[in-house]
C-alpha positions in Angstrom: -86.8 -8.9 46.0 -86.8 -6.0 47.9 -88.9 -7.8 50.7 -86.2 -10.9 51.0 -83.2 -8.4 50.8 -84.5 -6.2 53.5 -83.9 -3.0 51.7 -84.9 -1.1 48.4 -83.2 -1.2 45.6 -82.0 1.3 42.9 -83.5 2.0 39.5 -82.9 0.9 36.6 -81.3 -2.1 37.0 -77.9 -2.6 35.3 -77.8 -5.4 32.5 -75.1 -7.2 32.8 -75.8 -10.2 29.9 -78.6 -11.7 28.1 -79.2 -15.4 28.3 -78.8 -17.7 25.8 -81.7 -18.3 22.8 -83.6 -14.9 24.3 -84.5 -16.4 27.7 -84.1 -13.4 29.9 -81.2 -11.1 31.2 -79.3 -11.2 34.0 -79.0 -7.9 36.0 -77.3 -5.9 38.8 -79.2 -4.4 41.1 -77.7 -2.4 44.2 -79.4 -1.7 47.0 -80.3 1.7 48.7 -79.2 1.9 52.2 -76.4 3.3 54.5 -74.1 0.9 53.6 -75.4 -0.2 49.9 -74.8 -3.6 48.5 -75.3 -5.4 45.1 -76.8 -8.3 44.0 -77.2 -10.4 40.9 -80.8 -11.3 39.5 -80.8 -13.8 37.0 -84.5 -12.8 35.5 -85.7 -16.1 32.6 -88.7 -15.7 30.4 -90.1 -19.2 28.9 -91.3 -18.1 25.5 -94.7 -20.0 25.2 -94.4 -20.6 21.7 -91.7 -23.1 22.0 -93.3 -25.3 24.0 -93.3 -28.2 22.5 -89.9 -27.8 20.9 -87.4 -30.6 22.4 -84.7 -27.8 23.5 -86.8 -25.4 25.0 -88.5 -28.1 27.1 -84.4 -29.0 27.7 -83.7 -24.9 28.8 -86.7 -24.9 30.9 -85.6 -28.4 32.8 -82.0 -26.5 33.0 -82.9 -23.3 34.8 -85.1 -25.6 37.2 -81.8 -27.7 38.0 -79.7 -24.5 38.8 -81.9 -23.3 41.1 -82.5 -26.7 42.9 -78.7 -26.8 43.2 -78.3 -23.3 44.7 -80.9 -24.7 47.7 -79.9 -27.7 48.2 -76.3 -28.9 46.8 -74.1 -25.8 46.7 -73.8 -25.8 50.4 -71.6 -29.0 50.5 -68.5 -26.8 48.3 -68.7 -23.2 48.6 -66.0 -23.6 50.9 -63.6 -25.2 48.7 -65.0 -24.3 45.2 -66.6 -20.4 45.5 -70.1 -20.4 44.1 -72.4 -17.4 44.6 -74.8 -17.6 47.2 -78.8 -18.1 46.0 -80.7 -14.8 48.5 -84.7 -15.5 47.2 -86.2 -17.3 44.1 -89.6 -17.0 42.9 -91.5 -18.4 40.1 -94.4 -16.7 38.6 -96.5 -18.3 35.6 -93.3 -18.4 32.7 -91.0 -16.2 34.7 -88.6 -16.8 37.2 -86.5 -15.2 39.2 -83.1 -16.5 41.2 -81.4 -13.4 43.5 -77.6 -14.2 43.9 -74.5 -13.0 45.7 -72.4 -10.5 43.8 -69.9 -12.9 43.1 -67.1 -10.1 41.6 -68.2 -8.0 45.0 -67.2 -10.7 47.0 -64.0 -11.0 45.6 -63.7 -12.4 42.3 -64.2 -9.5 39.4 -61.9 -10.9 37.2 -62.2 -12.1 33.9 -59.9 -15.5 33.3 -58.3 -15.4 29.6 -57.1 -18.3 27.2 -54.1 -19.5 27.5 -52.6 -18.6 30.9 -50.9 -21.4 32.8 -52.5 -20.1 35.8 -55.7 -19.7 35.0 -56.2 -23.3 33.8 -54.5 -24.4 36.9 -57.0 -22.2 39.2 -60.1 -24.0 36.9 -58.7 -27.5 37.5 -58.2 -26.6 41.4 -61.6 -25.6 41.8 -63.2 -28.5 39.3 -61.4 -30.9 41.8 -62.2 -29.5 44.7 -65.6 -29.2 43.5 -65.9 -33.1 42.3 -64.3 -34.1 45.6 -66.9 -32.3 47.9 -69.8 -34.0 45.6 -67.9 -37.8 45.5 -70.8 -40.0 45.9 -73.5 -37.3 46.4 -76.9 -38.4 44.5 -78.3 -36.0 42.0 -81.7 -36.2 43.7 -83.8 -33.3 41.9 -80.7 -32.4 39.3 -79.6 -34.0 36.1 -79.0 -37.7 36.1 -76.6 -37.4 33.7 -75.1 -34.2 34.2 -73.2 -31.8 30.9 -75.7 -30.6 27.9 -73.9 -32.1 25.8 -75.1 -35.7 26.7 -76.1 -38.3 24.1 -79.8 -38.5 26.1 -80.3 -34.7 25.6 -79.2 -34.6 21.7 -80.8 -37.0 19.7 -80.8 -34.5 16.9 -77.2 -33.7 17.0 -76.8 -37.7 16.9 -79.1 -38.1 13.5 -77.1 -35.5 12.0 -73.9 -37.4 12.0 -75.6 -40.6 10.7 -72.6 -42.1 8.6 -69.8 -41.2 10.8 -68.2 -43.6 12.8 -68.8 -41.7 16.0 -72.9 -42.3 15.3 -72.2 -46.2 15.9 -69.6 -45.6 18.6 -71.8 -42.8 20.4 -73.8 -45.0 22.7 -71.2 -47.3 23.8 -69.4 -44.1 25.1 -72.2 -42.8 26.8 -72.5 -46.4 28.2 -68.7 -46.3 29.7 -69.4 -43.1 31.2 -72.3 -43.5 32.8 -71.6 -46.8 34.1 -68.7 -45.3 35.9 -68.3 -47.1 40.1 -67.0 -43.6 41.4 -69.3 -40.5 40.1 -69.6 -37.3 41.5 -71.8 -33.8 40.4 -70.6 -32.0 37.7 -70.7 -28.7 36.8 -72.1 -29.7 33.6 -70.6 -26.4 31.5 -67.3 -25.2 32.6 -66.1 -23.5 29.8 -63.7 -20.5 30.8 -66.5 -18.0 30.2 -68.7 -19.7 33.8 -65.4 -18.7 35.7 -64.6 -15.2 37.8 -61.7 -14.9 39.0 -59.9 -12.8 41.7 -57.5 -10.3 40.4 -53.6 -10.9 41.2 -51.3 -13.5 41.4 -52.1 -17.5 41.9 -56.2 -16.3 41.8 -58.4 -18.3 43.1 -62.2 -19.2 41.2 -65.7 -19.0 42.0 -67.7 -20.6 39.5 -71.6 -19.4 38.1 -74.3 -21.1 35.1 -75.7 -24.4 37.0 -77.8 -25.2 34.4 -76.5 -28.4 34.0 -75.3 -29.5 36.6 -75.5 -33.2 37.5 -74.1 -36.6 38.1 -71.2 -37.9 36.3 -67.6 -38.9 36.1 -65.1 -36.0 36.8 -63.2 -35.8 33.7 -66.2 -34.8 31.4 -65.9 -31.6 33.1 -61.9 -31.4 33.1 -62.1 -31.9 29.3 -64.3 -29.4 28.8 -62.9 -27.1 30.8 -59.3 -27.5 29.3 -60.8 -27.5 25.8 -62.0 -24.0 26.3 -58.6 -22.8 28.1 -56.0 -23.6 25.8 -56.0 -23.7 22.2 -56.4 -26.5 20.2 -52.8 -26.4 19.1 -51.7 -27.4 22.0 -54.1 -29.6 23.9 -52.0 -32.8 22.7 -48.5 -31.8 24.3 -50.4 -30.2 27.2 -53.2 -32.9 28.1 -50.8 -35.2 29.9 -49.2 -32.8 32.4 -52.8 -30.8 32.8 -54.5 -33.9 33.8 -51.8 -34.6 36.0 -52.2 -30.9 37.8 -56.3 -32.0 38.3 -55.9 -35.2 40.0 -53.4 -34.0 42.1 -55.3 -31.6 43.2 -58.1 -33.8 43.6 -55.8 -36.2 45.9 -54.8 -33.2 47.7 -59.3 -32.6 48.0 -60.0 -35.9 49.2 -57.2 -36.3 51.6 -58.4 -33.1 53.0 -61.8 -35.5 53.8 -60.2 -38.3 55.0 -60.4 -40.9 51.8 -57.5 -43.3 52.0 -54.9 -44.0 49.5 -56.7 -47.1 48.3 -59.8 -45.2 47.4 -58.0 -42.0 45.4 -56.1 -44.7 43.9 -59.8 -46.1 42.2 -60.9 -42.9 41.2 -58.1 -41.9 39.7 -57.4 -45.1 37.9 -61.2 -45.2 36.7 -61.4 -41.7 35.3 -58.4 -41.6 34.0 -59.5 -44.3 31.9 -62.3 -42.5 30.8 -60.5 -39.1 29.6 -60.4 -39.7 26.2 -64.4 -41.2 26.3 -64.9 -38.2 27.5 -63.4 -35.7 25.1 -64.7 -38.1 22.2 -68.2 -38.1 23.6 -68.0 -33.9 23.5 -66.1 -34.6 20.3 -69.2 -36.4 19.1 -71.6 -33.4 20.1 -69.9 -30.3 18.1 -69.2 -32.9 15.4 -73.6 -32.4 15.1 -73.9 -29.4 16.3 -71.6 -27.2 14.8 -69.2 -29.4 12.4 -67.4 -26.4 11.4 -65.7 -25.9 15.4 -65.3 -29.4 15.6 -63.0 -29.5 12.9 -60.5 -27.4 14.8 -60.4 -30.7 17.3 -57.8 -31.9 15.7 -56.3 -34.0 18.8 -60.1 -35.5 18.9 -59.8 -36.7 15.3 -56.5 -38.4 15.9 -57.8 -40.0 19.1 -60.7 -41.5 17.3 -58.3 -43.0 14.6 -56.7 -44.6 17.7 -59.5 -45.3 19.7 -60.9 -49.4 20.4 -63.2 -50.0 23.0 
């Protein structure tokens, strides 16, 4: 690290998080100069007795897509949707190592919060800003099928709702969304907790975690992201207008590249369409993986009473 930053570095690190299922920690490191910086190591540890369990062969894919899309995709948005910049990666054996930009240093310490109209507005600006720079891009070397959540990624969550109408329905949603004509990358896990914010009015976002990142059709990520911002309460009066705020952003986005009305028209008309595939396929997920959170979707449970295909 030391040799690719061009300077020491202070000891002992700060922790700053651990990573999910015991993987590794992520850590602040600040360098030791006349002018010192700080930097972000994101340090994973592959447990070798898991190895042939289904999601740690899934982690271990994930944290080989993030880096891939710090190289060689997150050049095409950091000027429109703030993601940290990747300074050295190194793999050794079952560790590796991705040295990042500071993202709070740079400008974005905050911390967004629940239920602020402006922070879900500064999420959806970034998502569509983000999905407008990646329109068309091929995934080469990241998910196919970007999101964890994904009905390829979680047979098990699938068996476990065996009875339930969603297990019949569950592949002919997947079907829909990955069939979509316009697709883009998506982040893949936008909850609210992936976002830094800066700190003041109207803040803009830089997004981190591109662990699963991939291709796919905008909304899977705007459904998330508004299921994490707002509480469940309300996400059936505010759906409607919030959806409204993201593709107007993303018409602002692609106007900015030159796409004519015709062809923001499509995409719009298209993912629109699949919103509520969307949130039902997530809907299908925590209904397997953690029934007792799904049963606070209570705007999902009506949707799939009204749902036909």
């Amino acid at each position: 690290m030391e040799e690719a930053l061009g300077a020491p570095l202070t000891h002992p690190p700060e922790t700053v998080t651990t990573l999910w299922a015991g993987y590794g920690r992520i850590l602040r490191y600040h360098t030791r100069e006349a002018t010192p910086r700080s930097v972000i190591v994101k340090q994973i540890r592959f447990p070798e007795a898991r190895a042939l369990d289904l999601g740690h062969q899934r982690k271990v894919r994930s944290y080989a897509v993030e880096r891939t899309f710090y190289e060689k995709f997150a050049q095409f948005s950091r000027e429109r949707a703030r993601v940290p910049e990747l300074l050295a990666a190194s793999r050794q054996g079952e560790e590796l190592w991705l040295v990042l930009e500071d993202i709070d240093a740079a400008g974005f310490p905050g911390r967004p919060r629940a239920g602020r109209a402006d922070v879900t507005r500064a999420g959806l600006e970034w998502l569509a800003a983000f999905h407008a720079a990646h329109l068309g891009r091929t995934p080469s070397g990241l998910w196919e099928e970007g999101s964890y959540w994904h009905l390829g990624t979680r047979p098990d969550e699938h068996r476990s709702i065996n009875g339930h109408p969603l297990h019949e329905l569950a592949p002919e949603l997947d079907r829909r969304l990955r069939r979509a004509r316009h697709r883009t990358l998506v982040h893949g896990d936008p909850k609210l907790e992936n976002f830094c914010s800066e700190v003041g009015p109207s803040p803009r976002f830089a997004a981190v975690d591109f662990q699963y990142v991939g291709g796919g059709v905008g909304v899977r990520d705007v459904v998330y992201f508004i299921g994490s911002a707002i509480s469940p309460a309300r996400v059936e009066a505010d759906l409607p207008r919030l959806l409204c705020d993201y593709f107007r952003a993303l018409e602002r986005e692609l106007r900015a590249q030159g796409a004519t009305n015709a062809e923001m028209s499509e995409v719009e008309a298209e993912w629109r369409e699949l919103a509520p595939v969307a949130w039902l396929d997530f809907y299908r997920f925590t209904l397997g993986w953690s029934p007792a959170w799904a049963q606070s979707d209570l705007y999902a449970q009506k949707l799939l009473r009204q749902f036909s295909l």
